[in-house]
DRENNU-276973 format. One record per residue: x, y, z of N, C-alpha, C in turn. Coordinates in steps of 0.2 Angstrom, whole numbers, plus 5000, padded with zeros to 4 digits. Atoms other than C-alpha are relative to their C-alpha. Layout:
REM DRENNU-276973
XYZXYZXYZ...
END
This chain:
REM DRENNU-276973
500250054996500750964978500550005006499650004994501350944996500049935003500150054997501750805007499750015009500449974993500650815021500349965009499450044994501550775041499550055005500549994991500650785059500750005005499550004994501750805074500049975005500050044996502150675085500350005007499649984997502950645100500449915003499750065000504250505105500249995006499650024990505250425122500849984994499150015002507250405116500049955003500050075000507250205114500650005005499650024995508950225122500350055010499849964992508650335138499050025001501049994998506550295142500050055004500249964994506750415156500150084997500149945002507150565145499350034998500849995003505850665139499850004995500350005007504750645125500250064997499849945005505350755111499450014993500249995004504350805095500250004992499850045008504450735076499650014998500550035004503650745062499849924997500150055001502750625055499550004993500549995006501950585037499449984999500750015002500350575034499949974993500350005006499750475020499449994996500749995005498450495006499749925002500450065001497550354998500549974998499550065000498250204995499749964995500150015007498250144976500249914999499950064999497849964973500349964991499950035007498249864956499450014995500449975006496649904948500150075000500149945002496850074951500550024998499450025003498550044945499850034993500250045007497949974930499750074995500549945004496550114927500450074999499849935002497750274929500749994995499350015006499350184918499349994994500450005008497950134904499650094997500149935001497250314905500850054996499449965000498950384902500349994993499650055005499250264887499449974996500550015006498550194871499849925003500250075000498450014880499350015005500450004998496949944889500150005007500150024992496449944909500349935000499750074999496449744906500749984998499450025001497949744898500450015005499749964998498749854909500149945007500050044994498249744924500149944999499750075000498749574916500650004999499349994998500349644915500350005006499749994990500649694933499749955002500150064996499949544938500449955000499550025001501149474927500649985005499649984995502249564935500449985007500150034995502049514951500249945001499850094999502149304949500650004997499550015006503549334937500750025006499249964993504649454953499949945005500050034994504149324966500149944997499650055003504849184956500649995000499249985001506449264951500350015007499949994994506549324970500249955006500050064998506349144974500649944999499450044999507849074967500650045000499549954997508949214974500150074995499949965006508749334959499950085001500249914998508749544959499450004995500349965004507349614952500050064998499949944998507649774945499550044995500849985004506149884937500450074999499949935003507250034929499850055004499849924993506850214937499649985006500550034991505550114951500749975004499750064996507050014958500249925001499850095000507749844964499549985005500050054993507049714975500549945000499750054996508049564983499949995004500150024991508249454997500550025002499549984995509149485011499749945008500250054996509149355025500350025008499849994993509449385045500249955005499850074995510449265059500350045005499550004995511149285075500749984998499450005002512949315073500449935004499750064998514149145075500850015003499050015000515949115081500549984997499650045006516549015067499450024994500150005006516149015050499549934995500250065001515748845051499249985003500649994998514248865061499450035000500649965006513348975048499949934995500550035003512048865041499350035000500649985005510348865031499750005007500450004994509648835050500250055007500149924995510148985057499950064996500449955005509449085045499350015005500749984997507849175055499750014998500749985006506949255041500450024996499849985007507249315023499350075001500449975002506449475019500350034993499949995006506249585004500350075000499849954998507249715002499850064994500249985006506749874989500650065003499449965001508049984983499850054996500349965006507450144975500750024994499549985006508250204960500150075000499849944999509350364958499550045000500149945003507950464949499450005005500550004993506650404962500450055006499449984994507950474976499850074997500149935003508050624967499250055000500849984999505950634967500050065007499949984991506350664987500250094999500049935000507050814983499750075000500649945003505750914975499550025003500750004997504550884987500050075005500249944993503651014998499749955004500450024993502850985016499650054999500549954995501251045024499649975005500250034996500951025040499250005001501050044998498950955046499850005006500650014995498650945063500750045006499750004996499350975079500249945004499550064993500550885093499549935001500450075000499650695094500749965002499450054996500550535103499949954995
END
């Protein structure tokens, strides 16, 4: 199996007047939702589809709670999530408050063996030059 990549073209954010250059760029497949989650871990294994899926649902309500009161979540060789929060930078220390906070996002952090996935991988390119 290959990872499939089309070829793009960009403008250099920091020099708009340069000329566009060319990048790949990944293509992705289908896009795998929680029942079908559900259906390819319960195939694989002696428990049910419904099991499978009232666990990842679990799942799910159980990370975004813990996530909620500033908690890591970490799920073994898939990875961490945490928060990670964003501010315009201050001139004292003192003027870092909860109201210059801009947003909280989620941050996912893979795990060594995932990382390591990356390496194995092949390409195959699919199309030609597109913007």
């Amino acid at each position: 199996m290959s990872i499939k990549f089309k070829t793009i073209t960009r403008k250099n954010p920091r020099d708009l007047t340069a000329p566009e250059k060319y990048y790949p760029s990944s293509v992705t497949g289908s896009i795998l939702d929680l029942n079908e989650l559900a259906d390819l871990v319960g195939d694989g294994s002696t428990v049910r589809r419904n099991d499978v899926y009232a666990v990842l649902i679990g799942l799910v309500d159980v990370a975004k709670k813990q996530l909620a009161l500033g908690n890591m979540v970490r799920l073994g060789d898939l990875g961490s999530f945490s928060i990670n929060v964003s501010a315009k930078g201050k001139d004292t220390a003192a003027e870092v408050t909860a109201t210059t906070i801009e947003k909280g996002k989620i941050i996912f952090r893979p795990s060594g063996n995932l990382k390591n996935m990356l390496k194995a991988l092949s390409y195959e390119k699919v199309g030609e030059s597109t913007t």
